[in-house]
SEPATOR-38286 format. One line per 10 residues: number of its first residue (from 0); their letters; for each residue x, y, z of C-alpha. Coordinates in nm, 3 decimals. Each point is the difference from the previous one (the first is absolute). Example, Ala and Ser with C-alpha at 12.3 -4.5 7.8 and 13.67 -1.06 7.14 Angstrom:
2
0) AS) 1.230/-0.450/0.780  0.137/0.344/-0.066 .
This chain:
169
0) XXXXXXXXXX) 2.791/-1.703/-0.985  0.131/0.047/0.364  -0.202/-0.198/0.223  -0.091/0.161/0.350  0.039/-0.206/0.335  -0.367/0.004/0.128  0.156/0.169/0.368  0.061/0.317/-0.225  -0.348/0.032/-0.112  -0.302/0.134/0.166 .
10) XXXXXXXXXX) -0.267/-0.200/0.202  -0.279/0.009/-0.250  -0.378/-0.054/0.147  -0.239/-0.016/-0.270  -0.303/0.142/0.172  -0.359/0.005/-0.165  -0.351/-0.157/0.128  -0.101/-0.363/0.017  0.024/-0.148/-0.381  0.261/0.262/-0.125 .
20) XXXXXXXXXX) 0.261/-0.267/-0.101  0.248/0.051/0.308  0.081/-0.405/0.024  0.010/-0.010/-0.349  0.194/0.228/-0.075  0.186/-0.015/0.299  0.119/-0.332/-0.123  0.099/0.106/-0.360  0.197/0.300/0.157  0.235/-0.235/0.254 .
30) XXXXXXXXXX) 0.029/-0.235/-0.292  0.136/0.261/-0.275  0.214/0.161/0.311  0.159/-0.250/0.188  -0.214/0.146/0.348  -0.185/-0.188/0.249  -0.387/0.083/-0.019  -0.209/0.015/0.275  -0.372/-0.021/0.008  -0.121/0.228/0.294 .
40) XXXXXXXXXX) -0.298/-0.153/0.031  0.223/-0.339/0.179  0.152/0.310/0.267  -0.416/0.047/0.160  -0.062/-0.140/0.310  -0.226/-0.218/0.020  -0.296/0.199/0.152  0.060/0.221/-0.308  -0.046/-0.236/-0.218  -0.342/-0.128/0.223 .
50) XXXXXXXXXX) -0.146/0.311/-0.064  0.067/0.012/-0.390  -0.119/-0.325/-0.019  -0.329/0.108/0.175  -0.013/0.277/-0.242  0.096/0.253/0.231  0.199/0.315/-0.091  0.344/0.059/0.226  0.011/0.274/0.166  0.333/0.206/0.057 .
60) XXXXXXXXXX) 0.075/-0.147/0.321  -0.061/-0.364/-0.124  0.254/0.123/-0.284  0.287/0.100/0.233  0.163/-0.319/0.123  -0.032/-0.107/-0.388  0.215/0.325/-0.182  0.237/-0.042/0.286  0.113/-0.355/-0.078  -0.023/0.133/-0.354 .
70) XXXXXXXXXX) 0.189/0.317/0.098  0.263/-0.262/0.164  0.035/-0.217/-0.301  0.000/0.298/-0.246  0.353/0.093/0.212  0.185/-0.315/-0.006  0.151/0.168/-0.325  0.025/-0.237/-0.222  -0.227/0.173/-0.273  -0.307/-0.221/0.088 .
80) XXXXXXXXXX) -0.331/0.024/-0.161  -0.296/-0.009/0.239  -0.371/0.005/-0.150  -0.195/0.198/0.233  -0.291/0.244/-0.053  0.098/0.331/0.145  -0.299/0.146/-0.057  0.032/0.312/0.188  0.320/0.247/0.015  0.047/-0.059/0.395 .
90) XXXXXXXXXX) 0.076/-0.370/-0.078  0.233/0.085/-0.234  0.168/0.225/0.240  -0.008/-0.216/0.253  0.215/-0.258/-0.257  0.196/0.252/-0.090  0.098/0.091/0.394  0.188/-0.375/-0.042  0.147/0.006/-0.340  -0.051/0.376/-0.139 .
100) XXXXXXXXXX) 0.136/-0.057/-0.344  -0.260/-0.253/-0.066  -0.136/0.012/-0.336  -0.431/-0.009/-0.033  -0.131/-0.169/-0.340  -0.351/0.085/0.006  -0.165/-0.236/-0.208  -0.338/0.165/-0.139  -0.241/-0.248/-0.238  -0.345/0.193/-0.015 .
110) XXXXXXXXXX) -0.273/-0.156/0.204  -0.161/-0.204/-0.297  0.358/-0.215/-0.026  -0.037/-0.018/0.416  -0.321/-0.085/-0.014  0.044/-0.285/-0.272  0.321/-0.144/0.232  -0.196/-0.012/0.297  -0.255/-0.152/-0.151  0.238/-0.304/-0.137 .
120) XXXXXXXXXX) 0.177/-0.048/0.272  -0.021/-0.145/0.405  0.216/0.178/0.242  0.106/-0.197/0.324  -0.152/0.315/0.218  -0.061/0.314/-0.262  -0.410/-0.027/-0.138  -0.101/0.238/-0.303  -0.195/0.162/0.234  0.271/0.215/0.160 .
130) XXXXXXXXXX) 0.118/0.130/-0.366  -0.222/0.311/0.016  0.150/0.090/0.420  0.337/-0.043/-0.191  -0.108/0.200/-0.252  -0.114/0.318/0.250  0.310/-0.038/0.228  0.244/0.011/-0.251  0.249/0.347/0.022  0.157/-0.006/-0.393 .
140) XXXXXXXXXX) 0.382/0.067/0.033  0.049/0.375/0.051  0.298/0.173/-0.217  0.254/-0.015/0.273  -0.028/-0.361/0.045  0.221/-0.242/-0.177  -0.177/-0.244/-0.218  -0.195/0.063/-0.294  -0.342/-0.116/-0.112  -0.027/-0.287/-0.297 .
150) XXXXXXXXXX) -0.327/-0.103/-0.162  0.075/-0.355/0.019  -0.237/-0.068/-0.348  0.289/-0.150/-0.196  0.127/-0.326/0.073  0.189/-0.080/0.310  0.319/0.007/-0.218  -0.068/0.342/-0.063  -0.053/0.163/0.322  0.253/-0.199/0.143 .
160) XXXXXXXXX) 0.238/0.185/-0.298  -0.151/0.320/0.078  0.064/-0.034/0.363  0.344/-0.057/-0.060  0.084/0.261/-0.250  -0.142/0.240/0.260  0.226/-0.085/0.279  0.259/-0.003/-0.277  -0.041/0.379/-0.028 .
């Protein structure tokens, strides 16, 4: 098996709403690669993460400084893998403007296994309540985007497998 230096590989952001497994499986993915993961969520300013905490959607503009520092990281070049929602196709361009051969691993459990991980869980600044404005805003990849869609209703082993034979194509 040839092993691949992670500079020659794509930036990978695994993009999906609030509960979708991003840290998770963000984790798993740097581990089985030898990349550095980055959860997006660290990059918001603080008055971003203010807002979410008060249960307050972002709005575009409130988004902009964020996917910039993400666009930034994404085109260091080292292959990193950055966790960050992406909801809508402008972001994505927008992180594409910085590193355009990044890779987008849109990771899709239906809204029952959000729901249920919401639920169980306390986020420092994201509340359940913003699931369904995630939910509306988010733009599924289009066919001329790289990336691909995965279920994520396997294990974490799994999609992280899947994930990686796709890039292997």
């Amino acid at each position: 098996m040839t092993v691949v230096p992670p500079a020659q590989l794509p930036p990978i952001v695994l993009m999906g709403v609030s509960g979708a497994g991003k840290s998770v499986v963000g984790n798993a993915l740097a581990d089985a690669s030898g990349r550095v993961f980055i959860d997006g969520d660290d990059l918001h300013p603080a008055a971003n993460k203010e807002k979410m905490r008060a249960g307050v959607p972002l709005t575009d503009a409130d988004r902009a400084p964020w996917l910039r520092i993400i666009g930034e990281r994404l085109a260091v070049g080292d292959g990193v893998i950055v966790a960050c929602s992406a909801l809508k196709r402008r972001y994505r361009d927008l992180l594409r403007e910085y590193a355009p051969g990044t890779y987008f691993a849109h990771l899709d459990p239906s809204r029952e296994v959000l729901r249920a991980r919401l639920a169980a869980r306390v986020h420092e600044y994201m509340p359940a309540g913003l699931l369904d404005s995630q939910l509306g805003s988010l733009e599924p990849l289009q066919p001329d985007e790289f990336g691909a869609v995965f279920r994520v209703d396997e294990t974490v082993d799994a999609t992280v497998a899947d994930i990686r034979a796709a890039l292997a194509d």
